[in-house]
N, C-alpha and C positions, 0 to 999 in steps of 0.2 A: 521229178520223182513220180508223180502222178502219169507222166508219159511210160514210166517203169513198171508200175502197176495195171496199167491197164494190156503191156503186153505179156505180164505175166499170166493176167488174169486171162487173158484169150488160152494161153499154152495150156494153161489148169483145165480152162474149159473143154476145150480139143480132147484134152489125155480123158475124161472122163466120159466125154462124148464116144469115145474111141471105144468104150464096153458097151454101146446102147445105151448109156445113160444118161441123164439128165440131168443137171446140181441142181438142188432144192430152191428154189424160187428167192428164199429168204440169202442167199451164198449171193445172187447175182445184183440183191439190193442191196449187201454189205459192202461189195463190189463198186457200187457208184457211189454209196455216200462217205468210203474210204480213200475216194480220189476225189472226193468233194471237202477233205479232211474235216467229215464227221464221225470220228472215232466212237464215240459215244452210242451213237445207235449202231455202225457199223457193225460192233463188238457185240452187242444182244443178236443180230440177225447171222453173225457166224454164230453165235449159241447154238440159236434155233437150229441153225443149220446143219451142227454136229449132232442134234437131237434127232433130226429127220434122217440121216443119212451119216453116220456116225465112220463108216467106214472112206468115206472123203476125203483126204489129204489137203485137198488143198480151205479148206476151211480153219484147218491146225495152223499152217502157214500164214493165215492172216492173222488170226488171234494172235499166234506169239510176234508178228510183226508190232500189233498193236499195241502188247506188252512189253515191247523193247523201245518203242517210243515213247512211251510213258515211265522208262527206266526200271519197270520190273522184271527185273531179268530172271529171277527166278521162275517166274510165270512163263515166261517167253524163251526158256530151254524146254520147259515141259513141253510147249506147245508144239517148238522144232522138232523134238526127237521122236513125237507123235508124229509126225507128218511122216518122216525121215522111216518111220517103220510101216507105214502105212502106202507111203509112193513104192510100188516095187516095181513100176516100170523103167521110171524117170520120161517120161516122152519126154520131148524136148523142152529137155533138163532141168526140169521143174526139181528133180531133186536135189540136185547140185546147188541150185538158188537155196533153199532148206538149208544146205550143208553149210554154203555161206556166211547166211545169217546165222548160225550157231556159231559158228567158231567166230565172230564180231561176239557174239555175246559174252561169249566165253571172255575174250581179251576184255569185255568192257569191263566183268568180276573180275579181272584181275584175275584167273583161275588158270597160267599158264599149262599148269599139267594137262588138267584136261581137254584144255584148248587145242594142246596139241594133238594130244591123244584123238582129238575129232577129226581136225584134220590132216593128220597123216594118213587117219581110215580112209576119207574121202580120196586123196589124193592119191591110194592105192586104185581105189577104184575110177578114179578119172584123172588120170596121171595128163591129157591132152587142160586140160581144164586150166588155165592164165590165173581167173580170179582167185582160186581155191590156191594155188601157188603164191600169189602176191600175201593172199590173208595168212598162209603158213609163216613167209618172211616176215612179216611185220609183227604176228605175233612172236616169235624167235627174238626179234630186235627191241620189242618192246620189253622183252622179261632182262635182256644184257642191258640196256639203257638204263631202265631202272635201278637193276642191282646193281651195276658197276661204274656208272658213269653219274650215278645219283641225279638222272629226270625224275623230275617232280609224275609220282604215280598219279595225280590225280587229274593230269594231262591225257592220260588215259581214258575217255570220256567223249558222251556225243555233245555234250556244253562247250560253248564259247566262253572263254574264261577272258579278263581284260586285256592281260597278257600273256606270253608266255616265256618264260627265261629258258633259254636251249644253249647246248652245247657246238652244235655244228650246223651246217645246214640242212643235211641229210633228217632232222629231228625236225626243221620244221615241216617236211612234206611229210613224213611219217604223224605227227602230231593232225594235220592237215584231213590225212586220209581216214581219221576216225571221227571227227569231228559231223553232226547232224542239226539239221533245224528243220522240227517237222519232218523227218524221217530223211530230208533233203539235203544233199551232198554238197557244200561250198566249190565254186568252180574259179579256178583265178580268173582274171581278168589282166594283170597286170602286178608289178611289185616294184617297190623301191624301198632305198636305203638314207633313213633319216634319224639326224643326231636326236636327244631330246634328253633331258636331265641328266648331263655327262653322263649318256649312255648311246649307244649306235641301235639301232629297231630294225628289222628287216618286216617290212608292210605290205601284205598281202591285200588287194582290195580284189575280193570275189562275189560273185553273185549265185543266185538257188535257184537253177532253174526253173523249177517250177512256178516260182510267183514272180521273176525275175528283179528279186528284193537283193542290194546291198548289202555285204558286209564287211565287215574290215578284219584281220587277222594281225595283231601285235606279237614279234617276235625278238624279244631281247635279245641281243646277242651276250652269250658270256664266255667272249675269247679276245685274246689282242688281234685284230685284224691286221694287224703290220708285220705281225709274226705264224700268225694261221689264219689262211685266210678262209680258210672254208671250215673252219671251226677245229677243236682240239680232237684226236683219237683214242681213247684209250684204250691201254693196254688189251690184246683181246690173247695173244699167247699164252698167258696162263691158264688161260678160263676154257681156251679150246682141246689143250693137252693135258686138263685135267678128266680123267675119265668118272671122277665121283660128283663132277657137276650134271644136272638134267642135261636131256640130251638140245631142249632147246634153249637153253642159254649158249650149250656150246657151237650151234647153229647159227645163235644172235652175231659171236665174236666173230665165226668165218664169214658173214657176211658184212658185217662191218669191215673186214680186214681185205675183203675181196667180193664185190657186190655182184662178182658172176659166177660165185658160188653152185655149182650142181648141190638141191640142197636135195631133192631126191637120192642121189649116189653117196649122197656124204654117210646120210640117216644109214642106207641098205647094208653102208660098209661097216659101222656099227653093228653091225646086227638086228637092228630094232627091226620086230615084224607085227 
């Protein structure tokens, strides 16, 4: 993650470099001591730095980074959609990272509407964009799982939690891909399948790049493996032909039900603009 940062932080610098300008001195120490993960001081010297130079984008960007690692995420949509109106260039793609991190936030409130509502904007506007596509899917899938298939919402989250009891396997790479330590992504390494108090575990053993620290990912299974072996389906037909459900629940089932989904064509043919 700190390898993340530090090439964002070049792109930030470039794209401002690029009007003649210069980021306030106090931007470029917050910079090192946020890949030094001193958040603490970090977070006063982007202060300063939006005091000095308030029209800066990429200052907004790390503070609300900062506040979504410390789980304030109220703070830390302010901070995105600040930036997000503030980048009007995007140089290389600073704003799209922005975009990113808001619709993560948004999923981690639990606030499907506007999650999606964020990023379908974005993905109008950078329809070529993978990440921005992944993060639409899985918030869609996370709002169907929830509702319909009864995952534990509070699986939704950058905590590692002891366990986690899933319905298929599809849930635990989804479960996987929101999961944070120190802003730091789990990366597998490996997995295996072990019995443990009449129950079956699918165990994830990954490591965080960045400090290249161990951890382990517990995932219950709660299916008969002799009868589904890649976990149970539920029903996503109702849910996708019913026209009075959100449009990204009904996004969740067609990708459950077909995971190569055109979920751009789906939305357009809706109507939704």
């Amino acid at each position: 993650m700190r390898y993340k940062y530090l090439i964002l932080a070049l792109t930030l610098t470039l794209s401002f470099n690029a009007f003649s300008q210069a980021p306030p001195a106090e931007f470029m120490t917050g910079l090192k001591q946020i890949m030094a993960s001193d958040r603490v001081n970090a977070k006063q010297n982007f202060l300063i730095s939006i005091n000095k130079e308030p029209a800066f984008f990429g200052s907004y960007h790390f503070l609300g980074s900062i506040y979504q690692s410390a789980n304030n995420l109220d703070s830390a949509a302010w901070y995105f959609k600040k930036s997000i109106m503030l980048n009007s260039n995007n140089m290389n793609h600073t704003k799209e990272m922005t975009y990113l991190r808001l619709i993560n936030n948004y999923a981690y409130q639990h606030d499907f509407k506007n999650g999606f509502a964020i990023a379908w904007e974005s993905l109008k506007l950078y329809p070529d964009n993978k990440t921005i596509q992944s993060a639409l899917k899985d918030l869609c899938l996370w709002s169907f799982y929830i509702k319909y298939d009864h995952l534990d919402a509070s699986y939704l989250a950058m905590d590692i939690k002891d366990e986690f009891v899933v319905n298929s396997i599809n849930q635990e790479y989804l479960i996987m891909r929101k999961l944070r330590v120190d802003d730091d992504a789990p990366v597998m390494v490996n997995q295996s399948l072990v019995s443990k108090n009449k129950a079956n575990y699918d165990v994830f053993n990954c490591t965080l790049p960045a400090t290249k620290k161990s951890i382990t990912l517990n995932f219950k299974l709660n299916w008969d493996m002799l009868k589904d072996f890649g976990g149970k389906i539920p029903p996503t037909e109702p849910v996708i032909n019913n026209a009075k459900n959100p449009v990204y629940e009904r996004i969740g089932a067609m990708l459950i039900a077909d995971d190569k989904t055109d979920v751009k064509l789906a939305i357009e043919k809706w109507g939704i603009n």
